[in-house]
C-alpha positions as CSV (number, residue, x, y, z in Angstrom):
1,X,0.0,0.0,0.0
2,X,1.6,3.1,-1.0
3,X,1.8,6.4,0.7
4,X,-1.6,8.7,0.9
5,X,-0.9,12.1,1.5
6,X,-4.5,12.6,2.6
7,X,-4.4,10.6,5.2
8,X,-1.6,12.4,6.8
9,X,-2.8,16.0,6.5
10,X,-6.4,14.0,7.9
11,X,-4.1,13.5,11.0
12,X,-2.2,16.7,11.1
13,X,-5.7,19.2,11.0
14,X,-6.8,16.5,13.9
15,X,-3.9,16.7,15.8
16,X,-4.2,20.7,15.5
17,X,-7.8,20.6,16.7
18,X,-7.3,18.5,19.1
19,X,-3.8,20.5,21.0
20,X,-5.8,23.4,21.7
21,X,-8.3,21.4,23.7
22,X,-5.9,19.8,25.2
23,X,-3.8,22.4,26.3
24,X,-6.7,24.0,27.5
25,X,-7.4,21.3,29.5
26,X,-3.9,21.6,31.3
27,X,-4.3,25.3,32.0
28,X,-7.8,24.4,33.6
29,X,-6.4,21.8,36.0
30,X,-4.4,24.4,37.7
31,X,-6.9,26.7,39.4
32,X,-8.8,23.4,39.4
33,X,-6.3,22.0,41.3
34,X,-5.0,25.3,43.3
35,X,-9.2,25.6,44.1
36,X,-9.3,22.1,45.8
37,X,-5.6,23.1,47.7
38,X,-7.8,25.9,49.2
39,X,-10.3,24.2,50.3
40,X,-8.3,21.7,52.2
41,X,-5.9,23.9,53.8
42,X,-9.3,26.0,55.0
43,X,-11.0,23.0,56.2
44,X,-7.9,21.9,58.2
45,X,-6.8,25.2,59.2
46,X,-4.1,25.5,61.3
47,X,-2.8,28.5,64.2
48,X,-0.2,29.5,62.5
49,X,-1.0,32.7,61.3
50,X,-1.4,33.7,64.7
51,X,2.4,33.4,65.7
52,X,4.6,36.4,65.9
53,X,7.3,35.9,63.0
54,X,10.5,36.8,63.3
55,X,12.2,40.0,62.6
56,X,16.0,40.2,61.1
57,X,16.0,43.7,60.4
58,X,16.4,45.3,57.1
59,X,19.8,45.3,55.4
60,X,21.2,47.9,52.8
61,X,23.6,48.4,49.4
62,X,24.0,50.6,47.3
63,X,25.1,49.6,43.4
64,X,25.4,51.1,40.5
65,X,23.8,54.1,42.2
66,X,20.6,52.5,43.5
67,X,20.0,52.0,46.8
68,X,18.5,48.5,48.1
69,X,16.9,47.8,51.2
70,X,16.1,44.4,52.3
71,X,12.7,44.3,54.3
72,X,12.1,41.3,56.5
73,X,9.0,42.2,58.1
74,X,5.6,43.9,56.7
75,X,5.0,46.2,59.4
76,X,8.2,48.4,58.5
77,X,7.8,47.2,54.5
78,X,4.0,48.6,54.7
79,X,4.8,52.0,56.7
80,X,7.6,52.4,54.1
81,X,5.8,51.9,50.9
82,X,3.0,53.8,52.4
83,X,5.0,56.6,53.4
84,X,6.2,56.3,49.4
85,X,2.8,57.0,48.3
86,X,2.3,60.0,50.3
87,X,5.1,61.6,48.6
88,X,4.1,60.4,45.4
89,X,3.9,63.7,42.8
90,X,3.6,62.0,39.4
91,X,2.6,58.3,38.8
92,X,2.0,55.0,40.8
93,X,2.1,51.7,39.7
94,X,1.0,48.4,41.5
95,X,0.8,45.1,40.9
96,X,-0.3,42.4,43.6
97,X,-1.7,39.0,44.1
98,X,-3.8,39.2,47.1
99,X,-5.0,42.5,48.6
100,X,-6.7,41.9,52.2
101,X,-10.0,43.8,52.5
102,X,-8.9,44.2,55.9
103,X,-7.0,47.5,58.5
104,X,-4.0,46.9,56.5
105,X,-5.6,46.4,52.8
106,X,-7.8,49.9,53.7
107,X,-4.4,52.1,54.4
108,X,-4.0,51.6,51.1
109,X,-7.1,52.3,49.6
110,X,-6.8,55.5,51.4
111,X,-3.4,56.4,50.3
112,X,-3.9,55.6,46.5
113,X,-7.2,57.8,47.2
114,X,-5.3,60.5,48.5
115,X,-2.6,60.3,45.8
116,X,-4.7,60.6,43.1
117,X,-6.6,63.4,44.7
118,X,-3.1,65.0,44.3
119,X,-3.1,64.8,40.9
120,X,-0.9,61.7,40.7
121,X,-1.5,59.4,37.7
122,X,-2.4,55.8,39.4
123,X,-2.6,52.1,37.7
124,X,-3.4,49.4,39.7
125,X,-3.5,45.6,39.0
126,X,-4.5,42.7,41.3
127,X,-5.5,39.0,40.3
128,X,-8.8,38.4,40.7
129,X,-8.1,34.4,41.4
130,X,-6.9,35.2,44.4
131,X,-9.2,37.8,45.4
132,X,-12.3,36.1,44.8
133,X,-13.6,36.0,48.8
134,X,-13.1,40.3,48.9
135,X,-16.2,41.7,48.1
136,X,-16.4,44.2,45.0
137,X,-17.4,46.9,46.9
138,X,-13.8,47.0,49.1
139,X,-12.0,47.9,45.5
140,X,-15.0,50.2,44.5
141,X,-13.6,52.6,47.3
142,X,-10.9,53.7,44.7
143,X,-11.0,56.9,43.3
144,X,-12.8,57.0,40.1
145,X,-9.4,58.8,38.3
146,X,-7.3,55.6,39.5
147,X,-7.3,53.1,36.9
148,X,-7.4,49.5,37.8
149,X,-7.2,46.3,36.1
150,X,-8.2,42.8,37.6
151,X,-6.6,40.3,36.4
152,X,-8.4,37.1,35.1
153,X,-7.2,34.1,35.7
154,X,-8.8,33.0,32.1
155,X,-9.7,35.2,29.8
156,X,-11.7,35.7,27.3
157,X,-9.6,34.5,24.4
158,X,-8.5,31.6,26.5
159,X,-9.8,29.0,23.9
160,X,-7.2,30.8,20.8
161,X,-4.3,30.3,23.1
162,X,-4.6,29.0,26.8
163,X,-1.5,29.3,27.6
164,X,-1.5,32.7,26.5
165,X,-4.7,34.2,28.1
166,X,-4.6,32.1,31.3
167,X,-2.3,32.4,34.6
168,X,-1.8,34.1,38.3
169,X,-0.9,37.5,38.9
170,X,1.5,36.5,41.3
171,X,3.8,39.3,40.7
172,X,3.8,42.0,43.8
173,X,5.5,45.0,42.7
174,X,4.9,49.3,43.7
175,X,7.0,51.7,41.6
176,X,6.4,55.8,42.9
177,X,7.7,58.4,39.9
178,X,9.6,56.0,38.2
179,X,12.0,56.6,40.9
180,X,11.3,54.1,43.9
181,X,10.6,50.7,43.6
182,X,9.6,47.2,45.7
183,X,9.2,43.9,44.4
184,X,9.1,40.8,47.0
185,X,6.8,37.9,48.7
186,X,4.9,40.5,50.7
187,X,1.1,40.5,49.3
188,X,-1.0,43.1,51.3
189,X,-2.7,42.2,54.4
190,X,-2.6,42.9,58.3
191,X,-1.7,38.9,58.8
192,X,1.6,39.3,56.7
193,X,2.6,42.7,58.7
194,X,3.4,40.2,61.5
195,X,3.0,36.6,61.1
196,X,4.9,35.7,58.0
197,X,8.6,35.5,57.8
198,X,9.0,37.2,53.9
199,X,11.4,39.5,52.1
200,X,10.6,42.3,50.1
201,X,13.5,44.9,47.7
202,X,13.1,48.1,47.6
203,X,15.1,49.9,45.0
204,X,15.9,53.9,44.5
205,X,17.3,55.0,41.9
206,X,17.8,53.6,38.2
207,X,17.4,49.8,39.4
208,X,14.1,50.7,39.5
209,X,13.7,50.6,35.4
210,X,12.8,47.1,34.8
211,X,10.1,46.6,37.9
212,X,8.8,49.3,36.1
213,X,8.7,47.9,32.9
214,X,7.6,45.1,33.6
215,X,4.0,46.4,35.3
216,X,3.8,48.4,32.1
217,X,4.0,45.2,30.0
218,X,1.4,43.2,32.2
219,X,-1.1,46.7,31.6
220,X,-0.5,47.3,27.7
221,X,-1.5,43.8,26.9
222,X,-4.6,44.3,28.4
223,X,-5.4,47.8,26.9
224,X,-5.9,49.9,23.7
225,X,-3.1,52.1,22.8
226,X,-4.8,55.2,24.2
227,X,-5.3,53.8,27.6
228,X,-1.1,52.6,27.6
229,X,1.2,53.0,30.5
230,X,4.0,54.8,28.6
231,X,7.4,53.7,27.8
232,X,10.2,55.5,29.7
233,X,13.7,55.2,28.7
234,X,16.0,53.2,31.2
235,X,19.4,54.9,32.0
236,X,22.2,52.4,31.8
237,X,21.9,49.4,29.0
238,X,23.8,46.5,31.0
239,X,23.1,46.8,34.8
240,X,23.9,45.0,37.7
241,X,20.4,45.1,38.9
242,X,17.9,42.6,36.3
243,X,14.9,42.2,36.3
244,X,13.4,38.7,34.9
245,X,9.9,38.9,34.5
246,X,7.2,35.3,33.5
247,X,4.5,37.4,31.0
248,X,2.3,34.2,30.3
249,X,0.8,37.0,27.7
250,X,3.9,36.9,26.0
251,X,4.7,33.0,26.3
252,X,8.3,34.2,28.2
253,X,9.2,32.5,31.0
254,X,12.7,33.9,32.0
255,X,12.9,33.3,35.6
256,X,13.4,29.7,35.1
257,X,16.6,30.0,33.2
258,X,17.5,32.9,35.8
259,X,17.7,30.2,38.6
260,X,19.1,27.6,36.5
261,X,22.1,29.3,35.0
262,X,22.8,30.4,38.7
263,X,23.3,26.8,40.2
264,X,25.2,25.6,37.0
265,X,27.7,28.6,37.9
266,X,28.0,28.0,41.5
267,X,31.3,27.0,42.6
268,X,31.4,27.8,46.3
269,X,27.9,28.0,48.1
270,X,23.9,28.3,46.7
271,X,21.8,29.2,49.7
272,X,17.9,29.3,48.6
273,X,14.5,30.5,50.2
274,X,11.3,29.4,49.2
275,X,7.7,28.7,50.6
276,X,6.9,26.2,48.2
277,X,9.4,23.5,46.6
278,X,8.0,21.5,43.9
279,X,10.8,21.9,41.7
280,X,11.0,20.1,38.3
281,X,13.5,17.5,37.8
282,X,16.2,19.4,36.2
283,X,16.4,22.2,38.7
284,X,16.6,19.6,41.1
285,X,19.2,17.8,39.4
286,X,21.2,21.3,39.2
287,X,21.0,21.5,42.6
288,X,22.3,17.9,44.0
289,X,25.0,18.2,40.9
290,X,26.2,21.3,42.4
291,X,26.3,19.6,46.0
292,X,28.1,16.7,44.5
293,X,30.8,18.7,43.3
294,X,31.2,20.2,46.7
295,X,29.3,23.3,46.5
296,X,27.5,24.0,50.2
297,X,23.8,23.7,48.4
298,X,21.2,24.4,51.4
299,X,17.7,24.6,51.0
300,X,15.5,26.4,53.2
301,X,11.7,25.4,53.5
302,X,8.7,26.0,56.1
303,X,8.2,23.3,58.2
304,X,4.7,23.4,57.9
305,X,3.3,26.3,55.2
306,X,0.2,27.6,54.6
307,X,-0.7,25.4,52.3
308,X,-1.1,21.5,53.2
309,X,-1.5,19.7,49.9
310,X,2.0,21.7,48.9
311,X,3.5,20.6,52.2
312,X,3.0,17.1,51.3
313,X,4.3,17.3,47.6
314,X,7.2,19.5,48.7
315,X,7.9,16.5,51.2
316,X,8.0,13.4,48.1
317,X,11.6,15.6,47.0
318,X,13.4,15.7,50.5
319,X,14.2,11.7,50.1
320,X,16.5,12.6,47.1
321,X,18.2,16.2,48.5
322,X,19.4,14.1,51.7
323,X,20.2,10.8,49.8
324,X,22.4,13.2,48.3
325,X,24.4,16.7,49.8
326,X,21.6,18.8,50.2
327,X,21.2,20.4,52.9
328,X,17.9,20.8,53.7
329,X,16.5,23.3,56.4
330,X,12.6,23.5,57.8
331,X,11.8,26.8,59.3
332,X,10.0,26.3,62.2
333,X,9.7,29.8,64.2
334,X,6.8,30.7,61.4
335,X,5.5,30.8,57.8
336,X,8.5,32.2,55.9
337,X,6.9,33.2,52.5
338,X,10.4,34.1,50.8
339,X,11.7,34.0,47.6
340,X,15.3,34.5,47.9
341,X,18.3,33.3,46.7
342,X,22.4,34.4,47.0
343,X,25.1,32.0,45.0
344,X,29.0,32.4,45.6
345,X,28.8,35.5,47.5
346,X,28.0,37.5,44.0
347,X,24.9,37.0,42.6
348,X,21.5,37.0,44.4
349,X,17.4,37.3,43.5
350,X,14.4,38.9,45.3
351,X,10.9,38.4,44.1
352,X,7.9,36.7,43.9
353,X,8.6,33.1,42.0
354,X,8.5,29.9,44.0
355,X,10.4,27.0,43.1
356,X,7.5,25.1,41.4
357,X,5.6,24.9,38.3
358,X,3.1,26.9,38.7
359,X,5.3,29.9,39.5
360,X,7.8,29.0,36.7
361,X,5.4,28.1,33.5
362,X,2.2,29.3,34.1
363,X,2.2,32.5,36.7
364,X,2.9,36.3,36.2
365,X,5.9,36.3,37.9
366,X,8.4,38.9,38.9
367,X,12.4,38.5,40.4
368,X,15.2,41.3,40.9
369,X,19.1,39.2,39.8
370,X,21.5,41.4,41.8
371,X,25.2,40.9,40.6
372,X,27.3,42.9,43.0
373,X,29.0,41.3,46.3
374,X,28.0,44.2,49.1
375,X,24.6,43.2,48.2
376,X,24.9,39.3,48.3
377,X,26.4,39.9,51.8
378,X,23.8,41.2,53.1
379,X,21.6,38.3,51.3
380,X,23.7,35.9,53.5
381,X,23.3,37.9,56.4
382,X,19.6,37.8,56.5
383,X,19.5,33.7,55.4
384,X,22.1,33.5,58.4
385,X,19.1,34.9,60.6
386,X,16.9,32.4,59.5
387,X,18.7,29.5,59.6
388,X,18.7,30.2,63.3
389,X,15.2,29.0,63.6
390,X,15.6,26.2,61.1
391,X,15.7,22.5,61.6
392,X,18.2,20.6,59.7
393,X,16.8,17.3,58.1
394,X,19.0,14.2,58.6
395,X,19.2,10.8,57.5
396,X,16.3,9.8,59.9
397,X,14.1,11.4,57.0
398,X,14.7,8.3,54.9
399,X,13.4,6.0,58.3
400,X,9.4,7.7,57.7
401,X,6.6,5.7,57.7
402,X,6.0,3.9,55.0
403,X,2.4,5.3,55.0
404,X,4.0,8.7,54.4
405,X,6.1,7.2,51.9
406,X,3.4,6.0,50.0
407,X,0.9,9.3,50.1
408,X,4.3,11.2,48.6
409,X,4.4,8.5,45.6
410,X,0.4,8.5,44.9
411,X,1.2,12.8,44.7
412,X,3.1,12.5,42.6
413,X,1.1,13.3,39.5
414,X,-0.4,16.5,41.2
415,X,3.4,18.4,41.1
416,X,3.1,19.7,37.7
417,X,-0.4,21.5,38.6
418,X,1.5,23.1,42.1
């Protein structure tokens, strides 16, 4: 039977009906899957958020002109950025995932509301997954001249491209005048001003360029060209201060390869933060090559988060990190909500991207690289402070019930939707 060119392009227009649908399908399973992850960690609640976390301090550099501050703690991050605001004389920007309808989320409402009664030219985005239990009317409190975008979680052109037109706002970043900037884990709410353990940057000065940018990209997408945030010109081409930024809009996904080209580097130490580690397996691999090779690779985690179902895939990749050189580190003082990482003494990031899927290849996602060794000092001094309230996990890990062991394997298929 010869060949029937038919036939194949038969296949090929079915195949190309058929990967929309079920690409869509894969985007769906996510706040499917995050939906269900809310619902357990509500119905088994736990008194967490009611502990005092711990304060380091904040920590300061200065490179290439700007001048970073570290912020540990949302009381003095809030009463900073707020204070920021109420000098504001010529533009805001914001972008967040959760905003608290509660003392803390109102401060704000009233300081963008006095801003703009100043005159100041205000743009505003929050997700509106994430949002869904605040009522309308706490964001209908804005000044009408402030302009505000909520981000879907699908939108309406999801069926041409859902990988496009689907994914968190999980960025959380505040420029003021193009001049001041913050970018971090902090979301806004009165139960992150003291009972999370995160870390937020700010920036003054020209770092403050690309956290700009990138707000600006996230807005234009969504707008016509007479409603655009416009383009400002940065001052210095290569920096020492990067910003990566995920724009699912824009099927980039930068962060990913940020991290990675970091641990393949790393010749001395890689010390990382995050809330929620569901890596895939070649950052994992990254990281247990690097500790095999004798770099000090330590890993720090809550020991419990906010988030059970997380907790329990996070827990199905300790077996390998210890098998191996790994150090891995629960927190225990708190939740730490961090996203931080500092390799060799030289290069560290800030932001907002956990070390998971959903953070690196589906989620708005935003992280300051800082190349500069003053800076990555004082990185190490504030992971230093944390490790003081950390628990390291030894080879009694691998001795867990075999229960446990089991509930991690049946997970397993669950990571790439976390």
């Amino acid at each position: 039977m010869g060949f029937n060119p038919l036939k194949k392009n038969q296949g090929l227009d079915r195949v190309r009906r058929i990967a929309p649908l079920v690409a869509a399908g894969a985007a769906a399973m996510i706040p499917a899957t995050i939906g269900a992850s809310m619902v357990v960690d509500l119905l088994q609640k736990r008194d967490r958020e009611q502990r005092e976390a711990p304060r380091p301090g904040t920590f300061h550099a200065s490179v290439e002109g700007s001048d970073l501050s570290i912020f540990t703690d949302g009381e003095t991050l809030y009463e900073d950025m707020l204070d920021e605001i109420g000098s504001a004389t010529e533009s805001i920007q914001m972008e967040t995932f959760i905003w608290k309808n509660d003392e803390m989320g109102q401060k704000f409402i009233d300081a963008f509301n006095a801003a703009a009664q100043r005159g100041v030219d205000i743009h505003l985005i929050y997700d509106g997954f994430a949002n869904l239990t605040i009522s309308r009317s706490f964001y209908a409190q804005l000044d009408d001249r402030i302009k505000v975008l909520r981000l879907p979680t699908v939108a309406r052109k999801f069926w041409k491209g859902p990988l496009r037109y689907s994914g968190f706002n999980h960025s959380k970043i505040l420029v003021i005048d193009s001049d001041v900037a913050y970018v971090g884990g902090f979301n806004i709410g009165s139960l992150y001003a003291r009972h999370w353990r995160d870390t937020h940057l700010k920036a003054s000065g020209p770092g403050t360029w690309g956290l700009r940018q990138s707000i600006s990209q996230v807005w234009n997408e969504y707008h016509d060209d007479d409603e655009q945030i416009p383009w400002v010109a940065p001052t210095t081409w290569e920096s020492k201060i990067r910003v990566s930024a995920n724009q699912p809009i824009q099927l980039v996904y930068p962060i990913r390869s940020m991290y990675l080209n970091a641990f393949e580097r790393a010749q001395d130490r890689i010390w990382l933060t995050t809330p929620y580690f569901i890596p895939d397996q070649q950052l994992l691999k990254s990281l247990i090559e690097a500790a095999e090779r004798g770099v000090d690779v330590r890993v720090m985690v809550p020991q419990e988060s906010n988030h059970i179902l997380g907790d329990s895939l996070s827990r199905g990749f300790f077996e390998q990190m210890v098998r191996s050189k790994v150090t891995v580190l629960l927190y225990t003082a708190s939740m730490i909500h961090a996203k931080i990482a500092t390799v060799d003494g030289t290069w560290s990031t800030v932001g907002t991207a956990n070390i998971d899927r959903l953070s690196l290849t589906f989620n708005y996602e935003t992280n300051v690289e800082v190349i500069d060794s003053d800076f990555a000092a004082e990185m190490e001094k504030t992971f230093l402070a944390d490790a003081e309230h950390c628990q390291e996990l030894g080879p009694d890990w691998l001795d867990r019930h075999q229960l446990t062991q089991a509930a991690e394997w049946v997970l397993r298929p669950m990571r790439p939707f976390l």
